[in-house]
N, C-alpha and C positions, 0 to 999 in steps of 0.2 A: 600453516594450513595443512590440513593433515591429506588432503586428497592431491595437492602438488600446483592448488588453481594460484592464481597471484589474484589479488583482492580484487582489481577490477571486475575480475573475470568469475571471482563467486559470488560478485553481486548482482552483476548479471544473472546467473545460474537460478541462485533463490528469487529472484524477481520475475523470471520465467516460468519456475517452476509456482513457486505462488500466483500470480498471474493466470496461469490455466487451473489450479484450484479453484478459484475465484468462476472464470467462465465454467468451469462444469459444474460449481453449486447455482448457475442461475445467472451471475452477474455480471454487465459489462464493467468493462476495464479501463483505465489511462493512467499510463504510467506517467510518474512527473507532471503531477495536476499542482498547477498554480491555483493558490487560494489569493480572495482580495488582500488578506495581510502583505502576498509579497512571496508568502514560505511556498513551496514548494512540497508536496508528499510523492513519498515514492509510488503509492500505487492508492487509486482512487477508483473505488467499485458501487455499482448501482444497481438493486435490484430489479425484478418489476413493480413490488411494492414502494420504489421510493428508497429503501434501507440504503443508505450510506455508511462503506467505511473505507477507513484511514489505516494504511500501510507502510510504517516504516522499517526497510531494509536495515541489518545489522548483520555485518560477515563479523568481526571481532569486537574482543571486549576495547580494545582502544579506540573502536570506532562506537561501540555502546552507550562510554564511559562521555564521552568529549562531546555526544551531542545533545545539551541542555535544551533543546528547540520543541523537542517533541511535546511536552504538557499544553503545548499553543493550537494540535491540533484536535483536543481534546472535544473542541466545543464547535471544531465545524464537521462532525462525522455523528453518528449513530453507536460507531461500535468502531474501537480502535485496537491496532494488533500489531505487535512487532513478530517480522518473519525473520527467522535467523536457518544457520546450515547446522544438519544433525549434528554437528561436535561443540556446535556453541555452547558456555554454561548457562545452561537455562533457568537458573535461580538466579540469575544477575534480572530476568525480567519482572518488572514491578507486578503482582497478584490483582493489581489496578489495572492490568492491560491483558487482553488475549495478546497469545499465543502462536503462533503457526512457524511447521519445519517445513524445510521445502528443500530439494537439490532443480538441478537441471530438466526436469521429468513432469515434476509433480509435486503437492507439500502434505500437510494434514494437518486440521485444525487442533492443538493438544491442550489449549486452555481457550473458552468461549470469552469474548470479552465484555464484559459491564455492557449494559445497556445506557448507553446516552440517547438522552433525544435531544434535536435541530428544534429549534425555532421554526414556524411556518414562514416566514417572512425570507429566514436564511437557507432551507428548504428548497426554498425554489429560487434564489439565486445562484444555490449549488447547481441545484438542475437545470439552470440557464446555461450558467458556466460548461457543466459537462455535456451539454447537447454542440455546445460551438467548440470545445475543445477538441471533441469525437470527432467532428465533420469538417473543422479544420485541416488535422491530421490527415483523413482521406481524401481531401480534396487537395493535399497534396504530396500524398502519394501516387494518386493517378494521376495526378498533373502538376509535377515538378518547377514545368517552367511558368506554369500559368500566374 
């Protein structure tokens, strides 16, 4: 790693900094959204239109290379995007996928990605999901022991 982070710690960074990209284009956030399959995405964004998408972090190519999972979340998002750190090689990303760098800060979208549509049925079991995933989390952050 060329900036001196240890992997946990740039995957944090670009999920931060992707993360508030996401809230200043508009969108709320949740990080490590559970889908009905089981999988788990790294960062899961909702417009106010509805737009769903699917975020998976990649700090290196042997974490790029080893995770076969990803084609699975192809069909519960809108629009799907691998967020990598500006030194990652970014020709490793499939042309089938956006795009997006990001450090610690901030990211920038550098490939837009395909247009998927949801199902209306699966549409708003997403949107079920992410309204009690959202108010989960803050209901218990404000109230830990609750």
């Amino acid at each position: 790693m060329l900036d001196g982070s240890t992997a946990p710690e740039r995957t944090l960074q670009v999920t931060r900094g992707t993360g508030r990209l996401l809230r200043a284009m508009g969108y709320g956030v949740v990080q490590e959204f559970s889908l009905r399959t089981g999988r788990r995405v790294d960062l899961f964004a909702l417009a106010s239109d509805g737009t769903m998408i699917a975020v998976e972090v990649k700090t290196s190519i042997v974490d790029f290379r080893g995770d076969g999972k990803w084609p699975e979340y192809l069909e519960w998002c809108d629009a799907f995007y691998f967020a990598v750190p500006a030194d990652f090689p970014q020709e490793l990303v499939p042309d089938s996928c956006g795009l997006i760098v990001a450090d610690a800060w901030d990211g920038a979208i550098l490939r837009v990605s395909p247009s998927l549509r949801l199902a209306p049925a699966r549409r708003r079991h997403l949107l079920l999901r992410f309204a009690l995933s959202a108010s989960g989390r803050l209901h218990r952050l404000l109230d830990p022991e609750g």
